[in-house]
Backbone bond lengths (Angstrom), bond angles and torsions (degrees), N, CA, C in turn:
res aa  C-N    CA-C-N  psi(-1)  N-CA   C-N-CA  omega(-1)  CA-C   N-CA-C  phi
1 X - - - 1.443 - - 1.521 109.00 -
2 X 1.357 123.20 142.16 1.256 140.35 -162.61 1.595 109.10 -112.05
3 X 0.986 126.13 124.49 1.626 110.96 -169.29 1.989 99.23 -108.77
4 X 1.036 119.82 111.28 1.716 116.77 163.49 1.369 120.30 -26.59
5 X 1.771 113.66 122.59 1.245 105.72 -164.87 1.497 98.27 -94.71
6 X 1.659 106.34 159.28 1.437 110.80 -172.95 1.590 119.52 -58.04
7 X 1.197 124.96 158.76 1.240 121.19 -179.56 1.685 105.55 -72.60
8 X 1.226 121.60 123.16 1.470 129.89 147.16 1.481 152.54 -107.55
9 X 0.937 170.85 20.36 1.585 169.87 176.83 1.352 86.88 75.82
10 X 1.583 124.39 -73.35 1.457 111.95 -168.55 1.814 103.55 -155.18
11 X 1.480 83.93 161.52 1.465 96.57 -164.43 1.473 104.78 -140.66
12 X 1.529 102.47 156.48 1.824 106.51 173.71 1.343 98.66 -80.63
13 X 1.297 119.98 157.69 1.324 142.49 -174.65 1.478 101.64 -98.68
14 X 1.494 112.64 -53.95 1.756 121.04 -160.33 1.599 78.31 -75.50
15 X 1.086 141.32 -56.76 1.437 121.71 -151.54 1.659 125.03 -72.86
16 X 1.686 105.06 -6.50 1.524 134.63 176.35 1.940 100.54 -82.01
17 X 1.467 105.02 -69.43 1.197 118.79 153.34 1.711 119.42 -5.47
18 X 1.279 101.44 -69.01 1.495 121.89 -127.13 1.635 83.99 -96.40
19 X 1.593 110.55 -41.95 1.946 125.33 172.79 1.672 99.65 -38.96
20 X 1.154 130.45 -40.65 1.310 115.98 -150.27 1.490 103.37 -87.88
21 X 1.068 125.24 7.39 1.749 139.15 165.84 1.168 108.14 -76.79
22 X 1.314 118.83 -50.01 1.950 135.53 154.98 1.485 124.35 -30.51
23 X 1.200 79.56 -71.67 1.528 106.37 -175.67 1.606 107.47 -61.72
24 X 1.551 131.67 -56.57 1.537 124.89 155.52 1.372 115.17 -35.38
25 X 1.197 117.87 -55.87 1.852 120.98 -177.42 1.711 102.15 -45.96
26 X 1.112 96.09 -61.24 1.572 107.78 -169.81 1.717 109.87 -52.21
27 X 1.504 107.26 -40.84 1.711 110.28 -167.90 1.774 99.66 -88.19
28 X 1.785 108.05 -15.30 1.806 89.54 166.55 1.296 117.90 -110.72
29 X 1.330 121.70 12.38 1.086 121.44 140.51 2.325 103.42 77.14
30 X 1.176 94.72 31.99 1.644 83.85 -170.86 1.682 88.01 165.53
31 X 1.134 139.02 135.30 1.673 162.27 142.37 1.201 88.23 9.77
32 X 1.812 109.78 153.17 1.422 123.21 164.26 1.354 96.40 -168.63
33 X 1.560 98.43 142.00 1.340 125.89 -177.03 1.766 92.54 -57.90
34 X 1.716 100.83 147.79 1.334 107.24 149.91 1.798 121.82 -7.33
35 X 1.389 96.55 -100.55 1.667 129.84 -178.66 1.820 97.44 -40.58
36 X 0.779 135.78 -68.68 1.666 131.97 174.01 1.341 105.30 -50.64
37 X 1.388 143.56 -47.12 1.168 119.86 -159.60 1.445 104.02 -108.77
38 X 1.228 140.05 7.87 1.203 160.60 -173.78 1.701 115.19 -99.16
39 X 1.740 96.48 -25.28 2.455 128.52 168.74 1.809 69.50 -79.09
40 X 1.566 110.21 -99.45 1.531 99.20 -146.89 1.512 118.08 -53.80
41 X 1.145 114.81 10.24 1.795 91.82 178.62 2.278 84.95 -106.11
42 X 1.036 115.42 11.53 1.373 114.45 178.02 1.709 119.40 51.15
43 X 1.699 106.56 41.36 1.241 123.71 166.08 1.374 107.51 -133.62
44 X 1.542 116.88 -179.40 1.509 108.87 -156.76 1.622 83.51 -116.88
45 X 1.357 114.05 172.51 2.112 120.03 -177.31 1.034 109.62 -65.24
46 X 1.346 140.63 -30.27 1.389 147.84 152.47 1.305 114.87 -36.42
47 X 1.345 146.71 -62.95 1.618 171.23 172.27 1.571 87.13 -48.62
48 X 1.722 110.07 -63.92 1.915 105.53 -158.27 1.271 115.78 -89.09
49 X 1.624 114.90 8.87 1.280 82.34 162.30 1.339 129.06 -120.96
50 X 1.040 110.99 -12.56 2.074 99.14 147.05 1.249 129.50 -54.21
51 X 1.268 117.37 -8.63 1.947 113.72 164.43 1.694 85.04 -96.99
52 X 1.178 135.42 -41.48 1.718 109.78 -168.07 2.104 101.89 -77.24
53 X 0.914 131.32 -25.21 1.318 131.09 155.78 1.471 135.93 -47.62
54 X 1.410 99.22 -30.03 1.717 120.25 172.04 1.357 107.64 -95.08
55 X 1.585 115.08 -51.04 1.425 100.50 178.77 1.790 121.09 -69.43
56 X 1.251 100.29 -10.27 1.534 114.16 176.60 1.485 101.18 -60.53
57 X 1.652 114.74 -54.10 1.878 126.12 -159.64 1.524 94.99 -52.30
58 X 1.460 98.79 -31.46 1.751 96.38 -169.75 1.463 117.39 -98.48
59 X 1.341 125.82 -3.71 1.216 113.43 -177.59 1.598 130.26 108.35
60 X 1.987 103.23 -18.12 1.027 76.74 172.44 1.506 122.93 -126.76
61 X 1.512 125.99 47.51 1.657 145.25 106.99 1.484 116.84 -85.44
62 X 1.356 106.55 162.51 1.070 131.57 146.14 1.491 130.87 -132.79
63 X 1.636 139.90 145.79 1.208 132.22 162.94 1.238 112.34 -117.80
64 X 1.256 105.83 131.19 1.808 154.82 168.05 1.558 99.88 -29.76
65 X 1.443 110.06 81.45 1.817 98.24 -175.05 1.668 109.21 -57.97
66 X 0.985 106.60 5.36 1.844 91.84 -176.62 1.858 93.74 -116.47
67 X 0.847 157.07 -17.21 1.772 173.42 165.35 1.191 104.41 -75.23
68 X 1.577 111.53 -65.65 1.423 110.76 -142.12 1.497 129.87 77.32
69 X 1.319 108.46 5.24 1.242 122.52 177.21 1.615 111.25 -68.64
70 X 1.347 96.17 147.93 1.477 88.56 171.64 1.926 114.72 -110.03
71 X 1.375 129.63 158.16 1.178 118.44 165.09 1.059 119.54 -151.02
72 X 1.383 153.20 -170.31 1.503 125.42 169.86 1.496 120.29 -99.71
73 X 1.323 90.41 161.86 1.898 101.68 -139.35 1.714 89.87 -94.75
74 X 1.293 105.71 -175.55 1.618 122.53 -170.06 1.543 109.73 -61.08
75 X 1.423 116.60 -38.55 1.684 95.05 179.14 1.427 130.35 -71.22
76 X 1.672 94.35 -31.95 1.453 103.41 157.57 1.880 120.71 -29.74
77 X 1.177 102.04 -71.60 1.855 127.29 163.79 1.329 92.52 -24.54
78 X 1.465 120.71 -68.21 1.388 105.24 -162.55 1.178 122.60 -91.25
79 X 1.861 126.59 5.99 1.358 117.13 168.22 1.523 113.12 -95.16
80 X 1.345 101.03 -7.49 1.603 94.92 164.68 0.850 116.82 -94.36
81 X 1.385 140.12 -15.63 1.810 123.34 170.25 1.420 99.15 -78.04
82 X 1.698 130.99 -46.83 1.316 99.61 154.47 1.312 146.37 -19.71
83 X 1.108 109.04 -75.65 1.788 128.28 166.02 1.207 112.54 -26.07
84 X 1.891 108.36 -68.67 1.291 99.69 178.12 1.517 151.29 -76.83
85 X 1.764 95.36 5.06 1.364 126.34 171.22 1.868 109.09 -61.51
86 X 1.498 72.19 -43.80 2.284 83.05 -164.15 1.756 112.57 -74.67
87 X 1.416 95.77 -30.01 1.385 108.28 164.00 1.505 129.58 -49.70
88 X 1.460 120.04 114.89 1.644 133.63 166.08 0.814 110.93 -91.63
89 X 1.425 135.59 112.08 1.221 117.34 152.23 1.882 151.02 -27.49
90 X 1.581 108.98 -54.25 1.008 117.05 170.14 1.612 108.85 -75.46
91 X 1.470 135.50 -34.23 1.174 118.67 174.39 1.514 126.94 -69.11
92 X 1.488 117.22 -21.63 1.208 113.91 164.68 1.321 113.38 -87.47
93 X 1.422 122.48 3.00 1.778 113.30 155.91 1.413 136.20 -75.36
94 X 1.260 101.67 -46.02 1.389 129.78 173.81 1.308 113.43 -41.76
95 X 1.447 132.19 -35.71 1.655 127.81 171.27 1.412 97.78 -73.69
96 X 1.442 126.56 -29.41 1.781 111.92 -138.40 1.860 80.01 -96.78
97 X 1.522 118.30 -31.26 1.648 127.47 -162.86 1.920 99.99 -73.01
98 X 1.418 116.03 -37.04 1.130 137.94 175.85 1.785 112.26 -60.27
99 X 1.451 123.77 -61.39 1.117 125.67 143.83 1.373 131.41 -22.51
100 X 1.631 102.28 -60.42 1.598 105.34 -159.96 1.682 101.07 -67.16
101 X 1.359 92.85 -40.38 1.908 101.40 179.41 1.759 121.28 -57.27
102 X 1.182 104.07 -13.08 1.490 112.01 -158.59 1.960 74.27 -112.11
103 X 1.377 145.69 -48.81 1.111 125.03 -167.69 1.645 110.36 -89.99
104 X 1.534 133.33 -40.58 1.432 122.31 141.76 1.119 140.75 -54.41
105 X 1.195 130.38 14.77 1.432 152.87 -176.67 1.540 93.07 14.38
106 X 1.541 110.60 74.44 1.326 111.58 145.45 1.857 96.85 -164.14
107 X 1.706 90.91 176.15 1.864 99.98 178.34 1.360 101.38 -58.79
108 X 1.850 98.01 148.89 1.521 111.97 176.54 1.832 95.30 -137.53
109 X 1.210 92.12 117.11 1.760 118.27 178.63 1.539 103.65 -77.70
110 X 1.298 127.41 122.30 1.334 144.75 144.09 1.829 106.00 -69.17
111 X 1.372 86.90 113.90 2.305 70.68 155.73 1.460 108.48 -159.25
112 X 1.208 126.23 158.02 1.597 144.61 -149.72 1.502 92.92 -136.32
113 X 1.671 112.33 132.66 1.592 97.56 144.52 1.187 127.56 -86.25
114 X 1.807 88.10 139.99 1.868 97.66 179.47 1.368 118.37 -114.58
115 X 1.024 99.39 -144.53 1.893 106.63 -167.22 1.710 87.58 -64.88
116 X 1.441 117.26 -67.62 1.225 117.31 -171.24 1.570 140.50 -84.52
117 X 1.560 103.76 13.32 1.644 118.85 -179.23 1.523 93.22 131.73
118 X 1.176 101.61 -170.66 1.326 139.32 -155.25 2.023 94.68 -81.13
119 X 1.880 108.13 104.35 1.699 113.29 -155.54 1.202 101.10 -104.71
120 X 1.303 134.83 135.67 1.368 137.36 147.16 1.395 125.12 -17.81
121 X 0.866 165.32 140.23 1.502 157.54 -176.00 1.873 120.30 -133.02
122 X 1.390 91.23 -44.44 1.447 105.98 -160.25 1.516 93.48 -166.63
123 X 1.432 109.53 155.41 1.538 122.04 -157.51 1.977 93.55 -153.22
124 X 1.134 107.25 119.33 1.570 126.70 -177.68 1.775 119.64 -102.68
125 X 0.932 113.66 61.38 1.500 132.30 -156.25 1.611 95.36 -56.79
126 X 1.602 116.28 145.05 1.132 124.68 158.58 1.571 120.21 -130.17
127 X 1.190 113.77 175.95 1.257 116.45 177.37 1.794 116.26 -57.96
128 X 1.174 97.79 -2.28 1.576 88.68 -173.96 1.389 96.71 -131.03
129 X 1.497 118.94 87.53 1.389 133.65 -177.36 1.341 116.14 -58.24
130 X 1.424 137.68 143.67 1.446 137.89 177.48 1.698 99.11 -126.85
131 X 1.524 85.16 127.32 1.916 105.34 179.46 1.698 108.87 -84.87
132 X 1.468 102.75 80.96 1.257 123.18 -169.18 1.284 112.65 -118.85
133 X 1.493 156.75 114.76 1.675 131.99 162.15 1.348 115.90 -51.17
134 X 1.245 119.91 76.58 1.542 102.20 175.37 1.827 92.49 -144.29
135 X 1.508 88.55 121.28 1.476 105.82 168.22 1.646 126.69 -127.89
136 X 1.067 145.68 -166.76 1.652 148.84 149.05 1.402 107.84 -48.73
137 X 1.872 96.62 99.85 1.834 99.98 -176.21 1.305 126.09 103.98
138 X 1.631 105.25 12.16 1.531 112.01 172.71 1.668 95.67 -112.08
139 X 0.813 103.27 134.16 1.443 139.63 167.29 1.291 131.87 -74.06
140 X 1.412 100.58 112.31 1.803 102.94 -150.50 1.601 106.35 -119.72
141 X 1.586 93.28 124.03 1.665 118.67 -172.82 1.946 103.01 -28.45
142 X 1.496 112.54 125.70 1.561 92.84 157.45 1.201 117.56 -99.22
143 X 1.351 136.51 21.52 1.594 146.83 161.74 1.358 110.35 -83.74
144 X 1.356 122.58 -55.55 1.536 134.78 -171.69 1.340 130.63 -92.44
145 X 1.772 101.87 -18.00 1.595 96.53 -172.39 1.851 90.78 -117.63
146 X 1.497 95.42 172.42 1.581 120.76 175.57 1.719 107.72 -49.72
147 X 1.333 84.64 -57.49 1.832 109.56 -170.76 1.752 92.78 -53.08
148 X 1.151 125.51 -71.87 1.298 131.92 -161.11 1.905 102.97 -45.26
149 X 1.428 93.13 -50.39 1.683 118.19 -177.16 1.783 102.30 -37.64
150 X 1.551 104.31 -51.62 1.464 107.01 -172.97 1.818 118.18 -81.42
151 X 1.239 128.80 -33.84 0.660 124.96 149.26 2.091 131.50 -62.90
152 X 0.879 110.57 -26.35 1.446 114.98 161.94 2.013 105.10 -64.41
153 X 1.193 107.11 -29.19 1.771 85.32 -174.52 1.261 96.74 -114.99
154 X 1.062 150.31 10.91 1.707 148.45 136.09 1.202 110.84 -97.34
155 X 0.798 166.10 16.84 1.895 158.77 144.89 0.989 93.88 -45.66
156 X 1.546 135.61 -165.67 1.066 157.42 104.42 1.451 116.59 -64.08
157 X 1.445 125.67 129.71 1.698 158.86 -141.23 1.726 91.11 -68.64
158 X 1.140 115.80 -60.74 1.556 100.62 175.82 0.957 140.63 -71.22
159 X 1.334 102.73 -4.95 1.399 121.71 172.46 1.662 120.55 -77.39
160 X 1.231 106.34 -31.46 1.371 139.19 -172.98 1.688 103.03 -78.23
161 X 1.421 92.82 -71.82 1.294 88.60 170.45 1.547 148.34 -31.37
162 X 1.810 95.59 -61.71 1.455 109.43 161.98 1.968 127.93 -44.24
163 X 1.374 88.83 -39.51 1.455 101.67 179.19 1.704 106.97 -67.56
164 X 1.297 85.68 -56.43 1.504 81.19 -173.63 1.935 119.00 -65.36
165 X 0.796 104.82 -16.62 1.781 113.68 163.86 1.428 110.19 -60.38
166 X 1.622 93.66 -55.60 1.881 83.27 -169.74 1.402 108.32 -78.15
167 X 1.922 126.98 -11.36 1.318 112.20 155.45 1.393 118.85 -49.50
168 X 1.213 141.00 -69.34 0.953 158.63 -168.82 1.584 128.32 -42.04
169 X 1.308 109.65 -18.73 1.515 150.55 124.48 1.609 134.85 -6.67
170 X 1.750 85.15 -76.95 1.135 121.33 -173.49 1.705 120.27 -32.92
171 X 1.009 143.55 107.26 1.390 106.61 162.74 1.608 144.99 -73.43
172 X 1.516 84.78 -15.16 1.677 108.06 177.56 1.571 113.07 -86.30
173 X 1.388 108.45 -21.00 1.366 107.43 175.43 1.475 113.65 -86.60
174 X 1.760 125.01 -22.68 1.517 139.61 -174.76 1.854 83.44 -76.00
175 X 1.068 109.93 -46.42 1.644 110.52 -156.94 1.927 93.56 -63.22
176 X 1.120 104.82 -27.68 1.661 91.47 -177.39 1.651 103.27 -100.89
177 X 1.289 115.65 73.42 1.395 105.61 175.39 1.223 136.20 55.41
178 X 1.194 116.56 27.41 1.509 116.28 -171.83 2.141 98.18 -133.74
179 X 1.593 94.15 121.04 1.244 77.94 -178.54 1.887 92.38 -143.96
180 X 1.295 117.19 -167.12 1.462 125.79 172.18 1.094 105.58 -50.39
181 X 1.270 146.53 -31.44 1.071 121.78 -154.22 1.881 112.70 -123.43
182 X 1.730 92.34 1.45 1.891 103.27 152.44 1.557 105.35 -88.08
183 X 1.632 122.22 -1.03 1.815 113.48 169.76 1.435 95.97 -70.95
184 X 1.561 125.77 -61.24 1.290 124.98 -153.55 2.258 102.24 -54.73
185 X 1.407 108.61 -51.60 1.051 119.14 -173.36 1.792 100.67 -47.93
186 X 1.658 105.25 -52.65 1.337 118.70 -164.70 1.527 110.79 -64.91
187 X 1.154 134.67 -4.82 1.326 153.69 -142.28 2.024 99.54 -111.06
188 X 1.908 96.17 -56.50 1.263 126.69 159.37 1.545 118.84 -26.28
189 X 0.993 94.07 -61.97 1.844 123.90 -156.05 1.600 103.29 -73.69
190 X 1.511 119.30 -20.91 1.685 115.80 -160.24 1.448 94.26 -96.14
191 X 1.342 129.30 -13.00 1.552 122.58 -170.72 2.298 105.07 -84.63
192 X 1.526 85.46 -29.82 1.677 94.65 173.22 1.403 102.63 -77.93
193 X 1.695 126.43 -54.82 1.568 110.87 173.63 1.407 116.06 -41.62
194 X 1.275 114.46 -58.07 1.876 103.35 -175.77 1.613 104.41 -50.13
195 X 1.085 102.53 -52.36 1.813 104.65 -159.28 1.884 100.33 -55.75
196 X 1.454 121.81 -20.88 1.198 124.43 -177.34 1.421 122.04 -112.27
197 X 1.184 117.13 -24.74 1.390 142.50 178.07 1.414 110.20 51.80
198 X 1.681 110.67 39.18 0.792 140.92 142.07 1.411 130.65 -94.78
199 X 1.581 129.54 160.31 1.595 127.95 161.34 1.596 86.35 -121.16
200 X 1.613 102.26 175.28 1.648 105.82 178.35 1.688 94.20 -162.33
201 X 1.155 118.04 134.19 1.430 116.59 170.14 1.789 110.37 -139.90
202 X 0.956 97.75 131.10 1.784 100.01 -169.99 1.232 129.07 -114.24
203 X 1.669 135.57 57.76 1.271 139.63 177.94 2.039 102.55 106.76
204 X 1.560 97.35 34.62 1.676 114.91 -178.92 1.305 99.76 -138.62
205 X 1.580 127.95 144.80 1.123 120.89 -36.50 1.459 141.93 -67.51
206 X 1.900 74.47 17.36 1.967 83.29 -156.69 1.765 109.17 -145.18
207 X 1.807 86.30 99.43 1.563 92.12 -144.69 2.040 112.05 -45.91
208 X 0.940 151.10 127.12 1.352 152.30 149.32 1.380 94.21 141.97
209 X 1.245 130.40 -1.67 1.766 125.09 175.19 1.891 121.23 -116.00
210 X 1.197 98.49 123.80 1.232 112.45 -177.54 1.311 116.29 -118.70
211 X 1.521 107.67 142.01 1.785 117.53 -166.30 1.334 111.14 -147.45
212 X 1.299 118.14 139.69 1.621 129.59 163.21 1.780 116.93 -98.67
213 X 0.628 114.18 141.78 1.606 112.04 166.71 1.727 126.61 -141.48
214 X 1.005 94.95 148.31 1.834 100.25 -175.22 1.566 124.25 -112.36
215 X 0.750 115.61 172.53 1.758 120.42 178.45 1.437 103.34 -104.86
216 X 1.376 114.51 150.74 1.220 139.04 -175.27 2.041 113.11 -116.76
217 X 0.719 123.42 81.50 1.692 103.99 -165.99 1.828 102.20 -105.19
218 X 1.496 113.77 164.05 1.584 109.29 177.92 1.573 89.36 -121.87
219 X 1.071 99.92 -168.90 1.467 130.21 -172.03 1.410 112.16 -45.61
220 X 1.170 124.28 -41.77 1.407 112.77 169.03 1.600 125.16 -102.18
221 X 1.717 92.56 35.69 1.563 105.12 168.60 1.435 113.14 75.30
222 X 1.485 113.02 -17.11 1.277 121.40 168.10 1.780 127.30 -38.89
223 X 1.431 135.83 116.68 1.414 129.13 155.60 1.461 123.95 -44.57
224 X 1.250 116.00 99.25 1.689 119.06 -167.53 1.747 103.73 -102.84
225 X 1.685 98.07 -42.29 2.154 87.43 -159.75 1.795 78.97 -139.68
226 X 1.423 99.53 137.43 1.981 101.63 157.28 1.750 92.10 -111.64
227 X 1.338 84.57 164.54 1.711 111.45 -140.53 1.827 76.43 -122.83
228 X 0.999 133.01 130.71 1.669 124.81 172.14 1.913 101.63 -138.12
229 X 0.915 122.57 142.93 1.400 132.13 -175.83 1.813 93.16 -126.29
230 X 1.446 133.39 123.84 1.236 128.65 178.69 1.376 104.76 -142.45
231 X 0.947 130.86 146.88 1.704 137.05 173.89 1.673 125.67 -154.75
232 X 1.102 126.67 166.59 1.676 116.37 169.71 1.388 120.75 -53.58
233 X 1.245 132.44 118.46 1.694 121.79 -167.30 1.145 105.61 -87.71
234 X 1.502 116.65 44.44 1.648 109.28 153.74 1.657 83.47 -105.36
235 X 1.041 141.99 -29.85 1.924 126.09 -162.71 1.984 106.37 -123.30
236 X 1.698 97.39 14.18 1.466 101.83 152.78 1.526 144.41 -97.93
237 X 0.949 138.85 139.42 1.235 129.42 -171.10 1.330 120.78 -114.32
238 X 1.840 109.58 97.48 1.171 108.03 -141.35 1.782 103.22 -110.57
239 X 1.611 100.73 34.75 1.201 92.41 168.28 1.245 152.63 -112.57
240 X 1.135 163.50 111.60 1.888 154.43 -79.34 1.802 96.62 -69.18
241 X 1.253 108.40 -56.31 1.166 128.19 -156.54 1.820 111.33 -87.36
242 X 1.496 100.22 -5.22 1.109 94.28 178.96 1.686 133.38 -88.39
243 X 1.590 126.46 -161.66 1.810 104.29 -174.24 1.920 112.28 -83.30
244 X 0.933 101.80 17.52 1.688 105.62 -170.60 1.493 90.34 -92.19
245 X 1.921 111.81 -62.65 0.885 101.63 177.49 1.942 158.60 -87.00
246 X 1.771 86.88 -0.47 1.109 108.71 148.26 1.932 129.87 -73.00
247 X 1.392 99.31 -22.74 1.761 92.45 170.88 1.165 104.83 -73.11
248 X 1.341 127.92 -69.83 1.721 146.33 150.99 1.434 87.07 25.63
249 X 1.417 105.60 -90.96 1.449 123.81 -147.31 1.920 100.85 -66.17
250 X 1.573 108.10 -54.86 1.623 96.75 178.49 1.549 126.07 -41.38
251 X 1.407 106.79 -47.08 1.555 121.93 170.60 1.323 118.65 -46.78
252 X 1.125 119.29 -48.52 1.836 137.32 170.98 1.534 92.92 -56.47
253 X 1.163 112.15 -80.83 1.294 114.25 -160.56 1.585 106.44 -46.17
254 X 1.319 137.08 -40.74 1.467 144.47 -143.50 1.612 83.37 -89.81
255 X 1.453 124.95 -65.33 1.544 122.26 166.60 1.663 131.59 -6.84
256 X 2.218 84.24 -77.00 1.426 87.56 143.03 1.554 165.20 -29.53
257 X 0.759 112.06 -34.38 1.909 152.36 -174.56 1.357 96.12 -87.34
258 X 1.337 125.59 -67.88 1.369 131.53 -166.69 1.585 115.74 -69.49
259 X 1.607 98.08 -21.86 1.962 110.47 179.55 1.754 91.42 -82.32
260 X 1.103 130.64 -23.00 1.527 122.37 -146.73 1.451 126.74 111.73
261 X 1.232 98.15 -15.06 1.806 83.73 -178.95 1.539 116.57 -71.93
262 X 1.217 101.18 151.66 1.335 117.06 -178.89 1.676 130.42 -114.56
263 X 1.698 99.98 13.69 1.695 119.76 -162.83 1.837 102.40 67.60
264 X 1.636 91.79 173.85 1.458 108.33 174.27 1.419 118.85 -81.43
């Protein structure tokens, strides 16, 4: 993934150029000869290797005296643990969740796990308001809702578990439709979220509202933020392939990217 560079008055050319030697290292993830990584940066070995010679002086390549491979070198190492030190999760969502809501013209749910399940965080208002209680600090079903859905099949299993026990508990949560026998169904449902990396819920728990939600992961692959898009399902479009759930997912993913992840 490629992120849009900021607008400026003026810019170096060789150092735009010269990024896409970076940027290949980074997308194969492991050393490459000259001639291969010289195809994906879409210059010829002649062109790459005076930018891999300079970025070498500084640290951030190195080549493999026994290969010749090249890969990226130690400063690299250290501007990303930088980077990913300064990095918040929820604050670098909040512009991209803010966006997505203002270009799908519907609500976009921030949520974190907390002490008590899967928490509200941040709320992305659109022109097409939904008469829902859900604010910063409501606590969202992982049996009944999207959000819960995604965090139930990326957590870790005991984690899941526990939660889902003390749902099960609940009386206020049994009182809204949620009983033993939406676990067995709900159990069902997490092998299609992974396979889609999507959740989808359609006029449940709250008949006339429909929602998608996504995963958020950082650098160590970890589940940090679900991303939920929900609206009235007469003006949602709640189908896999459709633009709700293709923004959904770019936004997640772009999040992603910016925490460190690098996919599976």
């Amino acid at each position: 993934m490629v992120l849009s560079p900021p607008k400026a008055s003026r810019r170096i050319q060789a150092i735009e150029v010269g990024s896409q030697l970076l940027m290949a290292l980074v997308r194969h993830r492991q050393p490459m000869s000259l001639t291969t990584l010289a195809k994906a940066a879409n210059m010829t070995p002649s062109k790459a290797h005076p930018y891999l010679a300079s970025f070498g002086a500084v640290g951030l390549t190195e080549q493999d005296p026994v290969s010749g491979n090249y890969g990226l070198g130690p400063f690299s190492f250290q501007m990303g643990l930088v980077c990913l030190q300064q990095q918040n999760p929820i604050k670098l969502a909040i512009p991209e969740i803010t966006s997505l809501a203002a270009r799908i013209e519907q609500t976009v749910v921030l949520a974190v796990w907390g002490t008590h399940g899967p928490t509200v965080v941040y709320l992305g208002d659109s022109n097409r308001p939904i008469h829902v209680n859900l604010r910063p600090g409501s606590v969202m079903s992982m049996l009944g809702t999207a959000t819960g859905q995604v965090f139930s099949a990326f957590l870790p299993v005991k984690l899941v578990e526990t939660a889902l026990a003390r749902e099960l508990k609940d009386e206020a949560v049994l009182a809204q439709n949620t009983s033993k026998s939406a676990l067995q169904q709900h159990e069902a449902t997490l092998a299609e979220v992974r396979q889609r990396g999507l959740a989808r819920v359609e006029g449940f728990p709250i008949p006339g509202i429909s929602a998608f939600s996504a995963p958020v992961f950082d650098n160590k692959q970890s589940l940090v933020l679900v991303i939920t898009a929900t609206g009235s399902s007469g003006s949602f479009d709640s189908s896999w392939n459709g633009p709700i759930a293709r923004e959904l997912q770019a936004c997640a993913q772009t999040v992603s990217y910016r925490l460190g992840y690098a996919g599976k």
